[in-house]
Biotite code that builds the C-alpha atoms (Angstrom):
import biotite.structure as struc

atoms = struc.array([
    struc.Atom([-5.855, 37.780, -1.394], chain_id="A", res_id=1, res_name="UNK", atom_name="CA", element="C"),
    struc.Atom([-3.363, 38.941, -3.834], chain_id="A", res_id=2, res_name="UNK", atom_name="CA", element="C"),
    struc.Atom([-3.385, 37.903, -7.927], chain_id="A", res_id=3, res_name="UNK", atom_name="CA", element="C"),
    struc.Atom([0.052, 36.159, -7.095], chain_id="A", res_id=4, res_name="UNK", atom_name="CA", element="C"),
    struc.Atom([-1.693, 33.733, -4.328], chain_id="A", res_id=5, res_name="UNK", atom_name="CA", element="C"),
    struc.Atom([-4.934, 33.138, -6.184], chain_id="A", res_id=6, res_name="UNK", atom_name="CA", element="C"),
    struc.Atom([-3.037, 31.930, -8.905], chain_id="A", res_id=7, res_name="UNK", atom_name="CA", element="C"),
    struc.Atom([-0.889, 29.804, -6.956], chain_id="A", res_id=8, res_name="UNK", atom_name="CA", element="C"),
    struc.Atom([-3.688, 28.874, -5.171], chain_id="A", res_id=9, res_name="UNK", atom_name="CA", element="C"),
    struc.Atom([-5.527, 27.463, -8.000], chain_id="A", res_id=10, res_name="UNK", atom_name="CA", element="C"),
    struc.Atom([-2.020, 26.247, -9.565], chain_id="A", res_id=11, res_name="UNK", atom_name="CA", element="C"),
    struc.Atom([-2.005, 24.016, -6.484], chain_id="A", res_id=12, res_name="UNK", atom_name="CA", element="C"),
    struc.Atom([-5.194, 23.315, -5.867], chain_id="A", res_id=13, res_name="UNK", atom_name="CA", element="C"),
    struc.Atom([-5.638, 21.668, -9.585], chain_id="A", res_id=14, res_name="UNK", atom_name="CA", element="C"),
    struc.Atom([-1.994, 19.643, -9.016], chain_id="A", res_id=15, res_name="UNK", atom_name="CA", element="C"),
    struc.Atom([-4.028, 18.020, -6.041], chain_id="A", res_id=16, res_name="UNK", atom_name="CA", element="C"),
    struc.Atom([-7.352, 17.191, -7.856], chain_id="A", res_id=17, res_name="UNK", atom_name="CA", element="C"),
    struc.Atom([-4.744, 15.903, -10.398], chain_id="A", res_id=18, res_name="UNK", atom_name="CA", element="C"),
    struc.Atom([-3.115, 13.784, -8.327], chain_id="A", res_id=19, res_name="UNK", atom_name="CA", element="C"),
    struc.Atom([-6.014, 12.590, -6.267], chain_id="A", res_id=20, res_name="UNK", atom_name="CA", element="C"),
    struc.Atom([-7.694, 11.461, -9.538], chain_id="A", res_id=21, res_name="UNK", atom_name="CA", element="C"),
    struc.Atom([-4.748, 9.557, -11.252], chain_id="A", res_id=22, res_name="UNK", atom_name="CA", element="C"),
    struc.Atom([-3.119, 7.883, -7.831], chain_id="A", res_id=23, res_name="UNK", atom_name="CA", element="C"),
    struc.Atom([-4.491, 5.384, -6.166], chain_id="A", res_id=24, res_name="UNK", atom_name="CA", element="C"),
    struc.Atom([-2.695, 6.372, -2.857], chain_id="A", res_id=25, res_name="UNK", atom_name="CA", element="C"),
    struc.Atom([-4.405, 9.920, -2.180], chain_id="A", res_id=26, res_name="UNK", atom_name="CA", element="C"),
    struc.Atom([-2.113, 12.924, -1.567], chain_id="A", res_id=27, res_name="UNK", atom_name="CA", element="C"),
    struc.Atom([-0.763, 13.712, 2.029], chain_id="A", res_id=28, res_name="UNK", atom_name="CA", element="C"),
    struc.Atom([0.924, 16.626, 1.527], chain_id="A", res_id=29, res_name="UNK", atom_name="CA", element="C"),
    struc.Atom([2.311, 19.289, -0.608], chain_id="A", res_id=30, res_name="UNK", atom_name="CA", element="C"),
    struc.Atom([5.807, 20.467, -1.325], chain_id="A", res_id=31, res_name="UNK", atom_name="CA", element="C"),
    struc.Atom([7.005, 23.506, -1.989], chain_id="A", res_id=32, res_name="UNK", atom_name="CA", element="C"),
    struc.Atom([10.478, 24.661, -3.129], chain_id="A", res_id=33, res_name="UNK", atom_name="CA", element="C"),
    struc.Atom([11.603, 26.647, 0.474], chain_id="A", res_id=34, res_name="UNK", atom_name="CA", element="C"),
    struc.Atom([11.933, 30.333, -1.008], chain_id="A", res_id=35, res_name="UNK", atom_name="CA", element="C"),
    struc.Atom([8.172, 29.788, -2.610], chain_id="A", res_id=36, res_name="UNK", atom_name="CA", element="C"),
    struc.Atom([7.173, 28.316, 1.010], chain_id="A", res_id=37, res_name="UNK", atom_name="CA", element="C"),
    struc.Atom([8.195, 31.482, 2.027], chain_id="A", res_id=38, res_name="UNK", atom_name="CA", element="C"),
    struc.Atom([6.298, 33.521, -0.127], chain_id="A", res_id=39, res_name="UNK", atom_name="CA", element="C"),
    struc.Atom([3.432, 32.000, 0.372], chain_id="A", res_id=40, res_name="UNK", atom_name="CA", element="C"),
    struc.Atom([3.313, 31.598, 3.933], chain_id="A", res_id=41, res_name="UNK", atom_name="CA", element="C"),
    struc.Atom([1.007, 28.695, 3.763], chain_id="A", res_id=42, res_name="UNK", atom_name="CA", element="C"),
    struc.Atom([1.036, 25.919, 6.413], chain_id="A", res_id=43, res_name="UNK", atom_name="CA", element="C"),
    struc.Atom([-2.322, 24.051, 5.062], chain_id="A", res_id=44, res_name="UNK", atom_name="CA", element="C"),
    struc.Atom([-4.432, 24.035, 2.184], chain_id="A", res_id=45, res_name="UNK", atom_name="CA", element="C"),
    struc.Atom([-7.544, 21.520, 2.383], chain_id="A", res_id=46, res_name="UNK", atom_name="CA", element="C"),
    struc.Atom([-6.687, 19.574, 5.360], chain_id="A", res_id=47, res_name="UNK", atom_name="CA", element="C"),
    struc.Atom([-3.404, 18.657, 3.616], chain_id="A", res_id=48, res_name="UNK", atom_name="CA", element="C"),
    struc.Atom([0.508, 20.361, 5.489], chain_id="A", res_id=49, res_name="UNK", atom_name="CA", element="C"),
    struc.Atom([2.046, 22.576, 2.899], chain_id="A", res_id=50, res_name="UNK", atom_name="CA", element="C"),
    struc.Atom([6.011, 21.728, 3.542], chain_id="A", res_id=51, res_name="UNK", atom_name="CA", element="C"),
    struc.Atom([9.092, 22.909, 2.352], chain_id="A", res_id=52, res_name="UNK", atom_name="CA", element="C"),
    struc.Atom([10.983, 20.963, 0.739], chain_id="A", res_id=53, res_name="UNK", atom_name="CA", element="C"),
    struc.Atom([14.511, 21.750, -0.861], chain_id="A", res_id=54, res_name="UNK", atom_name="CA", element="C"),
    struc.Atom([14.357, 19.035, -3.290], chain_id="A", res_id=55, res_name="UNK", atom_name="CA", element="C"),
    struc.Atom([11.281, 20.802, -5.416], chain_id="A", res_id=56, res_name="UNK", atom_name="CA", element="C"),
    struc.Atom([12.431, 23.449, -8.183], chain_id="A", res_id=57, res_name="UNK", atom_name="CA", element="C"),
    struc.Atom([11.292, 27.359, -7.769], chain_id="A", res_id=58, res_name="UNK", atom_name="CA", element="C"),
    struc.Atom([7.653, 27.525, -8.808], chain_id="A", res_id=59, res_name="UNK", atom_name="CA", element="C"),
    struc.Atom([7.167, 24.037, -9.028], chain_id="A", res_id=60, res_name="UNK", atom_name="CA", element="C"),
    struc.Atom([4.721, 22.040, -6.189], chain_id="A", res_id=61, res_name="UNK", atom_name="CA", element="C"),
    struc.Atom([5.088, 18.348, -5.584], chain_id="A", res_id=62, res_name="UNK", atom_name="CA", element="C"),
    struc.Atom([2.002, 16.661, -4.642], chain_id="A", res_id=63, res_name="UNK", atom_name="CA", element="C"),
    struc.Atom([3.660, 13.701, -2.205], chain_id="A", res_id=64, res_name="UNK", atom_name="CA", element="C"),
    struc.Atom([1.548, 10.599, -1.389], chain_id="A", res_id=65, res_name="UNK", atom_name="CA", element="C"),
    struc.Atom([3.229, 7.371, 0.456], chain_id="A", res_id=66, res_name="UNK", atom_name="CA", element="C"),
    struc.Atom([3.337, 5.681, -3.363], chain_id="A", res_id=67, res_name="UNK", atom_name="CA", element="C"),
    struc.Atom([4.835, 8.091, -4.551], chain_id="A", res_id=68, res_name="UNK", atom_name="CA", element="C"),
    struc.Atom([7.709, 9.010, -2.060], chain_id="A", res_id=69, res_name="UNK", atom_name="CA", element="C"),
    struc.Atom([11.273, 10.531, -3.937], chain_id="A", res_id=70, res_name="UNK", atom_name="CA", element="C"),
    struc.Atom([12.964, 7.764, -5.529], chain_id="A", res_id=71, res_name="UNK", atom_name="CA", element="C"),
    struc.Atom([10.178, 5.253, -5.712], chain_id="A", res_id=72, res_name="UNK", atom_name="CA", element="C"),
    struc.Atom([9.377, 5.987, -9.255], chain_id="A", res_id=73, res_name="UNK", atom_name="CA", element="C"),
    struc.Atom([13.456, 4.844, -10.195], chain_id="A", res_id=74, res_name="UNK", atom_name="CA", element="C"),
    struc.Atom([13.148, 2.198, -8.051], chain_id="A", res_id=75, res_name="UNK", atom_name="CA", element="C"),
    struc.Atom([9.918, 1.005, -9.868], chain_id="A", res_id=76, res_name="UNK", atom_name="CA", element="C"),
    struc.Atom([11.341, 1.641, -13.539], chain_id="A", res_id=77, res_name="UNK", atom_name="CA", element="C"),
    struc.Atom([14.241, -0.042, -12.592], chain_id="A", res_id=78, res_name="UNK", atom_name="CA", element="C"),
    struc.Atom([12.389, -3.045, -11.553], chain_id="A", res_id=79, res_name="UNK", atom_name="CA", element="C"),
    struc.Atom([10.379, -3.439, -14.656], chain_id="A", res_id=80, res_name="UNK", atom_name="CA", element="C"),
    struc.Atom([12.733, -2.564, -17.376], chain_id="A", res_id=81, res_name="UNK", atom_name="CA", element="C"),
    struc.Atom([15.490, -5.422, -16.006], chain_id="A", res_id=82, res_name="UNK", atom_name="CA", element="C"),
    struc.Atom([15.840, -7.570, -17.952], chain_id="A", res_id=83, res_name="UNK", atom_name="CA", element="C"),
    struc.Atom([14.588, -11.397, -17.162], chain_id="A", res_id=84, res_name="UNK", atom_name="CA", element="C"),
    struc.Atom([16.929, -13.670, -15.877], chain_id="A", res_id=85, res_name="UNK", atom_name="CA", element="C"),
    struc.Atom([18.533, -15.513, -18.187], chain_id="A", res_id=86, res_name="UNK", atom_name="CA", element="C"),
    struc.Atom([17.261, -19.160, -19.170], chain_id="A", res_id=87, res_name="UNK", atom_name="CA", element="C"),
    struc.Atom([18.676, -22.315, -19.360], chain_id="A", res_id=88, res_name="UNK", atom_name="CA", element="C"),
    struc.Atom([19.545, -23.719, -22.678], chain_id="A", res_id=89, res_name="UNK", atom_name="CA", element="C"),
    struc.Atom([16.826, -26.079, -24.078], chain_id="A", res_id=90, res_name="UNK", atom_name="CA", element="C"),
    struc.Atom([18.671, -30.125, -24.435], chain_id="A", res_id=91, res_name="UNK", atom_name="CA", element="C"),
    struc.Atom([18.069, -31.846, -27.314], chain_id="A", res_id=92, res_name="UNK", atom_name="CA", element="C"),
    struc.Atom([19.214, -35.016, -27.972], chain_id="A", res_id=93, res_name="UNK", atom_name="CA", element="C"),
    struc.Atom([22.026, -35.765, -31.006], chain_id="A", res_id=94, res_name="UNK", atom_name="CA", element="C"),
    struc.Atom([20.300, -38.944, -32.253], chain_id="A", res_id=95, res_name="UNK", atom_name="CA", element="C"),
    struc.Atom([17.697, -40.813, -32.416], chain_id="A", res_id=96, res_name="UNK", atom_name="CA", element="C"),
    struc.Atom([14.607, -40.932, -29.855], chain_id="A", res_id=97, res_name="UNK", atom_name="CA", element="C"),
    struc.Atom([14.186, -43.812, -27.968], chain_id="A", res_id=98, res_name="UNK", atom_name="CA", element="C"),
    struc.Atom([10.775, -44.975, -29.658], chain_id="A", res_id=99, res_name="UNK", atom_name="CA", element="C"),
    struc.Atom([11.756, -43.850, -33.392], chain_id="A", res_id=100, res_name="UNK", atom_name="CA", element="C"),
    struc.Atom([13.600, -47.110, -35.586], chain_id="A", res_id=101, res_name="UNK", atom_name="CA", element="C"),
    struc.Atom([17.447, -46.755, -36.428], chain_id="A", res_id=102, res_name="UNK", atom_name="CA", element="C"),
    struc.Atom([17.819, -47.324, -39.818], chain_id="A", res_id=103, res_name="UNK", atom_name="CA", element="C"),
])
C-alpha cells in the first residue's frame, strides 16, 4: 500500500469513527468526489460501499447515513429557526370588571 492510500485510508477511516460516534443513525456509506474514487479504486472499506459521488469536493469524503441524507440538514435549520406563528392579540376590557364597583 502506497503513503497516498494509507493516508487516505486513515483520513477516512477516522471520518467514520467520527461519524459513528456523534450520529445516532450509523454510517452506510462513504462518498467520494468521482476523480478521488478513481484514484483510489476502492469499492468497500469496513463492510461499508465506497461511492462516487459528484456532489463531494476533491479530497473531501462524506460519511452518508439515512439522517443525514443531502439537504436534510437545510431542511432541519429551516424548520427550527422559523419563526413561531404569530399570536393572537391578548383582549382586555376598556372598563370596569364585572365584580369591581363603578364609582
Amino acid at each position: 500500500m502506497s503513503e497516498f492510500e494509507s493516508k487516505n485510508l486513515a483520513a477516512i477511516r477516522k471520518a467514520v469513527d467520527a461519524h459513528n460516534a456523534e450520529c445516532p443513525v450509523p454510517a452506510n456509506a462513504i462518498l467520494l468526489n468521482p476523480v478521488d474514487h478513481e484514484l483510489m479504486g476502492w469499492d468497500e472499506l469496513w463492510g461499508l460501499p465506497v461511492l462516487a459521488d459528484d456532489r463531494v469536493p476533491t479530497k473531501r469524503v462524506r460519511i452518508d447515513c439515512d439522517g443525514s441524507a443531502y439537504g436534510i440538514e437545510d431542511e432541519v435549520a429551516e424548520a427550527v429557526f422559523q419563526q413561531a406563528p404569530a399570536q393572537l392579540p391578548m383582549v382586555l376590557p376598556a372598563g370596569p370588571r364585572e365584580d369591581e364597583p363603578n364609582f
